[in-house]
N, CA, C and O atoms as a Tripos MOL2 file, in Angstrom:
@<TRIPOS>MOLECULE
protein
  188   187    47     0     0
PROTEIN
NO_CHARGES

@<TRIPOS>ATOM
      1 N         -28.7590   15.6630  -26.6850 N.3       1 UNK1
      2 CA        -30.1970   15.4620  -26.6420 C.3       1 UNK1
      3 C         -30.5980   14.5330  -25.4970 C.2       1 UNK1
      4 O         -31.6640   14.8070  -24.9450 O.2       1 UNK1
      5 N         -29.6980   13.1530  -24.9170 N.am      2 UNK2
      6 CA        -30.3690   12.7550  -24.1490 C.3       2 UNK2
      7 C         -30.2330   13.2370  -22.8380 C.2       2 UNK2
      8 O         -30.9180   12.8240  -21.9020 O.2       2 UNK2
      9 N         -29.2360   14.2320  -22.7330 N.am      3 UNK3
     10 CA        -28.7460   15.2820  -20.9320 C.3       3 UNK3
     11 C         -30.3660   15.8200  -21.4460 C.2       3 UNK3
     12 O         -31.3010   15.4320  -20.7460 O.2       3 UNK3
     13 N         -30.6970   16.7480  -22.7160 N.am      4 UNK4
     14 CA        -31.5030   17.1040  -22.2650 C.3       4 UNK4
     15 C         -32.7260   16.3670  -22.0900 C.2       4 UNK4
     16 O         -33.5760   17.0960  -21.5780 O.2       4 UNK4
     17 N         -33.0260   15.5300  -22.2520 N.am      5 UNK5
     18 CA        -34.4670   14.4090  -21.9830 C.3       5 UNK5
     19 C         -34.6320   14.0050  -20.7980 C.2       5 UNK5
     20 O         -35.7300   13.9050  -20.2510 O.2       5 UNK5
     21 N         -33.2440   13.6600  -20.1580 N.am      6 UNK6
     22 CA        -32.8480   13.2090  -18.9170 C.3       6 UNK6
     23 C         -33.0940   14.6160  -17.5310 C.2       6 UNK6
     24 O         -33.1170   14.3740  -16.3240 O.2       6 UNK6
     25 N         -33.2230   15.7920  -18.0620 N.am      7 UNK7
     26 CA        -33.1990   16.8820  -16.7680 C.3       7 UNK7
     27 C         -34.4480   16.9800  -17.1250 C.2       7 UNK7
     28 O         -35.1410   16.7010  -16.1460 O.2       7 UNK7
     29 N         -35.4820   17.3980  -18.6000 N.am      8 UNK8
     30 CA        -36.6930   17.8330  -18.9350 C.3       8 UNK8
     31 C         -37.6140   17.0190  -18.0890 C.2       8 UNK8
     32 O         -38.6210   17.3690  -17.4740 O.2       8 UNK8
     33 N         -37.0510   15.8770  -18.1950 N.am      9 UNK9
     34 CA        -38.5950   14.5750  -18.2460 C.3       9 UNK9
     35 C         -38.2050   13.3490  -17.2670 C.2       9 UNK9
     36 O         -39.0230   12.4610  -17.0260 O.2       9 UNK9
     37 N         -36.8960   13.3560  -16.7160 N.am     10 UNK10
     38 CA        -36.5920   12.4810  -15.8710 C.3      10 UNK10
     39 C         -36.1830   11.4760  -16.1180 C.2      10 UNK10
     40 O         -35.9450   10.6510  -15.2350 O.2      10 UNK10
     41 N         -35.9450   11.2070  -17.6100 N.am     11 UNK11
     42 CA        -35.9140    9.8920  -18.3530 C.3      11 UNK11
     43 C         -35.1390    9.7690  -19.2360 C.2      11 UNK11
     44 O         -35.1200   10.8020  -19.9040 O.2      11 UNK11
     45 N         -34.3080    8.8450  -19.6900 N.am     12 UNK12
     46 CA        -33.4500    9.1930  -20.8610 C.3      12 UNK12
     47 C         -34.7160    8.5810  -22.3740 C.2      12 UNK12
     48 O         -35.9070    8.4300  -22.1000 O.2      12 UNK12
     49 N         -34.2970    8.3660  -23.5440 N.am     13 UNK13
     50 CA        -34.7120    7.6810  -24.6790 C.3      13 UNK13
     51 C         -35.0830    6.5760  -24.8110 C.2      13 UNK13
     52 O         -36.1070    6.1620  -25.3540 O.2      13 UNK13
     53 N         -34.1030    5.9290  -24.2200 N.am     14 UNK14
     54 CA        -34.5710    4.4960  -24.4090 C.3      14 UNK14
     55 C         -35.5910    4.1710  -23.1040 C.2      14 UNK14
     56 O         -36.6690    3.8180  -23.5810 O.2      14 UNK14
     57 N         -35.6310    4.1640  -21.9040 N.am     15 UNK15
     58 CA        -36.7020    4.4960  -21.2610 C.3      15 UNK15
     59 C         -38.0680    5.0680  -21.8150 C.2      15 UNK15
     60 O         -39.1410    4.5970  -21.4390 O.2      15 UNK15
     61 N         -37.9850    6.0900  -22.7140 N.am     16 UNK16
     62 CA        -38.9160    6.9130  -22.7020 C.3      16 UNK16
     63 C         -39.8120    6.2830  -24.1240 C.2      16 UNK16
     64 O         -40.9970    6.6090  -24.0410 O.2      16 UNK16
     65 N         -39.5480    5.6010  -25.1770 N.am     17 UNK17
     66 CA        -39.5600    4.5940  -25.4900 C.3      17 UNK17
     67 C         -40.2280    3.1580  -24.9090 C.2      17 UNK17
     68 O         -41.0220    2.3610  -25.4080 O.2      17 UNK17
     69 N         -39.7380    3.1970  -24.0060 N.am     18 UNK18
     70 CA        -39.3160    1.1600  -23.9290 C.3      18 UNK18
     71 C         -41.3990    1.5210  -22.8080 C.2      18 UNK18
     72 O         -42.0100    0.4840  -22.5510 O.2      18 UNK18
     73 N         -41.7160    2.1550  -22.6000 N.am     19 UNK19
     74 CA        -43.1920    1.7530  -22.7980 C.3      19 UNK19
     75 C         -44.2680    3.5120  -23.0440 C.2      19 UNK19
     76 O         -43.9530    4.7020  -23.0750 O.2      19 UNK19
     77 N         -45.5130    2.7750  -23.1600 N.am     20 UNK20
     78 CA        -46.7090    3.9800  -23.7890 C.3      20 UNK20
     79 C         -47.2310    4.7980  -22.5460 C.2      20 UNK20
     80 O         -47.9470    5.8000  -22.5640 O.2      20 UNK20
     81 N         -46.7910    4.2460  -21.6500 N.am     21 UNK21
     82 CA        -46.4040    5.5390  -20.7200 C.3      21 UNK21
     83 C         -46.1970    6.6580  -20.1200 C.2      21 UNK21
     84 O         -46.9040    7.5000  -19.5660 O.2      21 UNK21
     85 N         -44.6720    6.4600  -20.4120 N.am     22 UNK22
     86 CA        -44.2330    7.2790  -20.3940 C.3      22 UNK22
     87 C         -43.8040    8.0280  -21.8850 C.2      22 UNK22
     88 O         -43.0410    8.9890  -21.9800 O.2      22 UNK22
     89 N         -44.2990    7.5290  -22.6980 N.am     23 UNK23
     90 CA        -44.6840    8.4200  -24.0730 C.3      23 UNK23
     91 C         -45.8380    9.1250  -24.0320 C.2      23 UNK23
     92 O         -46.1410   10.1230  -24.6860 O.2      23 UNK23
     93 N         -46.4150    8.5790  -23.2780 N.am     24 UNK24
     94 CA        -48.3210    9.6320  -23.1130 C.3      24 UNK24
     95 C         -47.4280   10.8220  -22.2130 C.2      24 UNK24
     96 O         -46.9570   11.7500  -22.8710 O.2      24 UNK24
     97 N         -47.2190   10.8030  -20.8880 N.am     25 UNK25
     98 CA        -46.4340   11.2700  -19.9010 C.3      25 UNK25
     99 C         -45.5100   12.3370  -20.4940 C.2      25 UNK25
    100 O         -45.6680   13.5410  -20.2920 O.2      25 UNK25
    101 N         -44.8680   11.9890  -20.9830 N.am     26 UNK26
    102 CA        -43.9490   13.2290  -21.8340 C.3      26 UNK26
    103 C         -44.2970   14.2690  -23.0870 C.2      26 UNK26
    104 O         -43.8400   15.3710  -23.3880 O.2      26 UNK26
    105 N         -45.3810   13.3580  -23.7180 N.am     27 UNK27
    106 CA        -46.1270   14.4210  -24.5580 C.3      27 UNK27
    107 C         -46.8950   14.9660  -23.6810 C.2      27 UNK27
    108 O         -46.5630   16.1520  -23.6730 O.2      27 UNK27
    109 N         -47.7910   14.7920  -22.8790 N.am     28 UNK28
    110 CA        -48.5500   15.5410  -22.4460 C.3      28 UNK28
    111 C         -47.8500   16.8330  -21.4970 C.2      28 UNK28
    112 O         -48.2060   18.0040  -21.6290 O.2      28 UNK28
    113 N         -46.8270   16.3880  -20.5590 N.am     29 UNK29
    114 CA        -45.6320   17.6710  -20.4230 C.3      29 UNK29
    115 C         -45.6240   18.6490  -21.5210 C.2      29 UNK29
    116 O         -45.8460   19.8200  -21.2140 O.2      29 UNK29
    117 N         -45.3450   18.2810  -23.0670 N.am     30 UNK30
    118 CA        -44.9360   19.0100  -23.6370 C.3      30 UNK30
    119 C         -45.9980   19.4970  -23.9840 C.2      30 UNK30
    120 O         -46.2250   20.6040  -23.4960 O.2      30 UNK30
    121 N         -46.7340   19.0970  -24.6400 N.am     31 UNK31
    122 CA        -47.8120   20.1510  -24.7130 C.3      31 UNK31
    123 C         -48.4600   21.2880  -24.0690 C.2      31 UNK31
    124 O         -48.9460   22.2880  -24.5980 O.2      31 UNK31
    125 N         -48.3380   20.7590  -22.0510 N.am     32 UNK32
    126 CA        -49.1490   21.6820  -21.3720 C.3      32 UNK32
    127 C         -47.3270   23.2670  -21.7380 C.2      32 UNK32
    128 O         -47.5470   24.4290  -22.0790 O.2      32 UNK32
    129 N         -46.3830   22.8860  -21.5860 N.am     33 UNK33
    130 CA        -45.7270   23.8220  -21.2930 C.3      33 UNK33
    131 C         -45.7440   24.4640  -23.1930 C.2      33 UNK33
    132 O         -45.4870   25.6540  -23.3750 O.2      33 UNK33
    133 N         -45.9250   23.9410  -23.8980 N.am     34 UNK34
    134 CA        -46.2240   24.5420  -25.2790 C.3      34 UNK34
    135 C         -47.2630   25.5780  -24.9370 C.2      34 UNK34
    136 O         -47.0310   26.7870  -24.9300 O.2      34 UNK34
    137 N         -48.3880   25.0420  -24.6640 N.am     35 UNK35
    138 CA        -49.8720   25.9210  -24.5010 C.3      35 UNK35
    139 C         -49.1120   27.2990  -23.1880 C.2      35 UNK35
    140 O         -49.3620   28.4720  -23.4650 O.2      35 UNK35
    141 N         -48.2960   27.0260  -21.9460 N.am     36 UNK36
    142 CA        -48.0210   28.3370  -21.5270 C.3      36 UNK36
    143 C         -46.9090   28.9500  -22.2850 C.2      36 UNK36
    144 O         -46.7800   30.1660  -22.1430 O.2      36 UNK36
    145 N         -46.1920   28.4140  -22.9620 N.am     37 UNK37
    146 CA        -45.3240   29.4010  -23.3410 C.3      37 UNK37
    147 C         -45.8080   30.4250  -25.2220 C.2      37 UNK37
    148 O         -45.2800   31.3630  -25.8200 O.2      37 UNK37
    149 N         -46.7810   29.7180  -25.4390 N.am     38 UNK38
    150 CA        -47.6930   30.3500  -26.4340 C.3      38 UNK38
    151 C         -48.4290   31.5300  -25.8480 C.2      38 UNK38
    152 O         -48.4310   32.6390  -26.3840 O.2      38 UNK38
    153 N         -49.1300   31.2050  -24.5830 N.am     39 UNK39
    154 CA        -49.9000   32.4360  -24.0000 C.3      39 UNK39
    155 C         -49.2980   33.4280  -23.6470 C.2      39 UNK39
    156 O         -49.8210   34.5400  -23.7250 O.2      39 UNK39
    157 N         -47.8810   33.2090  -23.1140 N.am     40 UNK40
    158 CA        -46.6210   33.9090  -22.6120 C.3      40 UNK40
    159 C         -46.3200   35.1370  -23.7770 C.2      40 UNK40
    160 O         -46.1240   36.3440  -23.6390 O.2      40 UNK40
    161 N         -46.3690   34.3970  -24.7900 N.am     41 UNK41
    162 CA        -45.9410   34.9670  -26.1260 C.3      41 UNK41
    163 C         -46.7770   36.1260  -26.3450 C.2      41 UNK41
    164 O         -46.4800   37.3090  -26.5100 O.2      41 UNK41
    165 N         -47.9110   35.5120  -26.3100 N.am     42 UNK42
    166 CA        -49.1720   36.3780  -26.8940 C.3      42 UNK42
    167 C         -49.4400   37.3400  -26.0640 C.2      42 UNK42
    168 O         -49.5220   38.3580  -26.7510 O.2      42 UNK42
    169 N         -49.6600   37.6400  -24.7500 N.am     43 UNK43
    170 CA        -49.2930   38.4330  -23.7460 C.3      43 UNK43
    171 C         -48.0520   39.5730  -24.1570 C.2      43 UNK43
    172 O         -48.3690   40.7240  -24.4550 O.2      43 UNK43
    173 N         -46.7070   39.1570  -24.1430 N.am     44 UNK44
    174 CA        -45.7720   39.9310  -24.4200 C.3      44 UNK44
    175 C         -46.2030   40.7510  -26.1640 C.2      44 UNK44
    176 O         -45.8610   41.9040  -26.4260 O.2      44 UNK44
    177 N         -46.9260   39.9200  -27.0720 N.am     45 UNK45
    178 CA        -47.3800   40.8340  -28.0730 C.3      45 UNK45
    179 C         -47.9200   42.2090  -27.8860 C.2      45 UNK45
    180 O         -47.6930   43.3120  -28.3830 O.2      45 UNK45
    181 N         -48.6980   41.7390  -27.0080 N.am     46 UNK46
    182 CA        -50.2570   42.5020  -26.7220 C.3      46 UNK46
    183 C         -49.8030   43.9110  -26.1920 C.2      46 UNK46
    184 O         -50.6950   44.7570  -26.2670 O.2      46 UNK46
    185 N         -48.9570   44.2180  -25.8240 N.am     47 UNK47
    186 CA        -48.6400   44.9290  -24.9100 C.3      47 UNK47
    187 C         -47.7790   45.1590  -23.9840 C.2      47 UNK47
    188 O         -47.9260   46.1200  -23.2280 O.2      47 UNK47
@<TRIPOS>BOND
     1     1     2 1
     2     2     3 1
     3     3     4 2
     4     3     5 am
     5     5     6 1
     6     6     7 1
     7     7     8 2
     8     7     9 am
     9     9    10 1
    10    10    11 1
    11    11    12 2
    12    11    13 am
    13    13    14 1
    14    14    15 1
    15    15    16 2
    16    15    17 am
    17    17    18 1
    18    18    19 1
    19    19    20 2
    20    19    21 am
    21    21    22 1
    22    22    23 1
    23    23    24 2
    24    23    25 am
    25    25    26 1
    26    26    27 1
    27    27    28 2
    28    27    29 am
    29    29    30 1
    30    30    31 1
    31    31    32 2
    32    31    33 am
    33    33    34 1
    34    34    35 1
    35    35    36 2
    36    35    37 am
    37    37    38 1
    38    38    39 1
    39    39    40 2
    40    39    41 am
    41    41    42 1
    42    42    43 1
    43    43    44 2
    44    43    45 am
    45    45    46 1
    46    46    47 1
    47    47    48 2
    48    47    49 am
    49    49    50 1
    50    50    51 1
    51    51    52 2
    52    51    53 am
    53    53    54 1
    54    54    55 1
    55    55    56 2
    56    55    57 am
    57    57    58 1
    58    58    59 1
    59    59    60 2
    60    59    61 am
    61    61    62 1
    62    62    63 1
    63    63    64 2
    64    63    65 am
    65    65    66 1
    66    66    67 1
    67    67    68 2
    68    67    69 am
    69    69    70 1
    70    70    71 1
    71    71    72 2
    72    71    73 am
    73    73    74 1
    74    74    75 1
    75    75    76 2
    76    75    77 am
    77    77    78 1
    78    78    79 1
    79    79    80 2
    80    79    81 am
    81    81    82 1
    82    82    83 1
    83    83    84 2
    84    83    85 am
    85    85    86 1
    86    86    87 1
    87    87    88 2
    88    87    89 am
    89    89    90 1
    90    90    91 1
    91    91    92 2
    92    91    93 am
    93    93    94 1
    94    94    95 1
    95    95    96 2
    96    95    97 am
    97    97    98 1
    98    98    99 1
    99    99   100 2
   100    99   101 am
   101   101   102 1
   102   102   103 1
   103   103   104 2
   104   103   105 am
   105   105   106 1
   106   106   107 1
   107   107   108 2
   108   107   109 am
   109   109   110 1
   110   110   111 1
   111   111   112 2
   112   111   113 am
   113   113   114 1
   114   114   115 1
   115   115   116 2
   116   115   117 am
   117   117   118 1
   118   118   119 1
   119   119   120 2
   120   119   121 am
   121   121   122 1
   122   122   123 1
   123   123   124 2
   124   123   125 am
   125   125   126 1
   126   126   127 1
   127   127   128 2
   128   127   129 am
   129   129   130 1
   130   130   131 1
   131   131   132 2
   132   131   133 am
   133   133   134 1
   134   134   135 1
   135   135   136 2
   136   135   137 am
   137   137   138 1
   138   138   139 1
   139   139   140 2
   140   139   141 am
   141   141   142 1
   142   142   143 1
   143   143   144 2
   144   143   145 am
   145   145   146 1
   146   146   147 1
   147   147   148 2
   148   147   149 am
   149   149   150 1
   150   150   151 1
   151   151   152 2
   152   151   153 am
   153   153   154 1
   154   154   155 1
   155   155   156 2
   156   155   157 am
   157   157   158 1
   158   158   159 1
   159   159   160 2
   160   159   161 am
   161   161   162 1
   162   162   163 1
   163   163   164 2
   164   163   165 am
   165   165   166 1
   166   166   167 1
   167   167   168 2
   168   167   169 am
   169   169   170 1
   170   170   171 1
   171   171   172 2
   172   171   173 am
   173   173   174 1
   174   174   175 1
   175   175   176 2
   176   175   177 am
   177   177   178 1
   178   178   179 1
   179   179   180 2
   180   179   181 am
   181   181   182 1
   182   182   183 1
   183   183   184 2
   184   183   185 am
   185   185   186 1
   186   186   187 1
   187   187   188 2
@<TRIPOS>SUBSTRUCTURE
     1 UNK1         2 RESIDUE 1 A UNK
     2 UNK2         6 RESIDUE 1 A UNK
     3 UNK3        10 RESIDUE 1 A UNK
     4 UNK4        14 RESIDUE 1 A UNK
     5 UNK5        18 RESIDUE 1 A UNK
     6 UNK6        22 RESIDUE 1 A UNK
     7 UNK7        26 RESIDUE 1 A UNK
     8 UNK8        30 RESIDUE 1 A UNK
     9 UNK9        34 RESIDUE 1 A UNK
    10 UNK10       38 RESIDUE 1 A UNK
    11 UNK11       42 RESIDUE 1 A UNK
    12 UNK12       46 RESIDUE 1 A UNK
    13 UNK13       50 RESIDUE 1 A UNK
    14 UNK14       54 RESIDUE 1 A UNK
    15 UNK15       58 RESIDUE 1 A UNK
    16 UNK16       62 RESIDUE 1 A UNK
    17 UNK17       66 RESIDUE 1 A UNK
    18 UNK18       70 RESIDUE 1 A UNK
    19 UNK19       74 RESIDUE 1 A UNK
    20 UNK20       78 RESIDUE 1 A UNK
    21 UNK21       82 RESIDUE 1 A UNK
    22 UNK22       86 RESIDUE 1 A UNK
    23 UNK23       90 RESIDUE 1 A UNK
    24 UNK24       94 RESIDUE 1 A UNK
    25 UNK25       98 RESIDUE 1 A UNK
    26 UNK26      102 RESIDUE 1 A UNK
    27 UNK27      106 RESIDUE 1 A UNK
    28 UNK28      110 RESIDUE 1 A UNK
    29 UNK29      114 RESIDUE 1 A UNK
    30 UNK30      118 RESIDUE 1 A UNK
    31 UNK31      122 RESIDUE 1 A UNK
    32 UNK32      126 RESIDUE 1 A UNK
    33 UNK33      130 RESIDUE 1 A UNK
    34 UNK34      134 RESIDUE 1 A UNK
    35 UNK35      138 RESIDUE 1 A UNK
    36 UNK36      142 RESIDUE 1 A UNK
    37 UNK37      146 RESIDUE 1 A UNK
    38 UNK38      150 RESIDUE 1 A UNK
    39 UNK39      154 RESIDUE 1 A UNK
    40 UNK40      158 RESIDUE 1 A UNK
    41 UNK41      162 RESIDUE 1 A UNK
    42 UNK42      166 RESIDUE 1 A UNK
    43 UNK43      170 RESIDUE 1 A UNK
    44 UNK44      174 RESIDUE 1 A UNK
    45 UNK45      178 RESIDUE 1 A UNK
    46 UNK46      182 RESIDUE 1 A UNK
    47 UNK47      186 RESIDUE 1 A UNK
């Protein structure tokens, strides 16, 4: 888990953690790539 935190987000845990930051910073990553890979989805439904 932290190889993968460390290639995703640039950061390991305890970094990512140790301020509000880069906790805003990494959720907000995740979310925007949540929202394309949802549309991605819905697309490949459709048709």
């Amino acid at each position: 888990m932290e190889k993968a935190m460390q290639l995703s987000h640039g950061m390991g845990y305890e970094e990512y953690g140790s301020k509000l930051d880069n906790i805003l910073k990494v959720e907000q990553q995740r979310d925007k790539e949540y929202a394309e890979t949802k549309e991605i989805a819905e697309r490949l439904h459709q048709g």
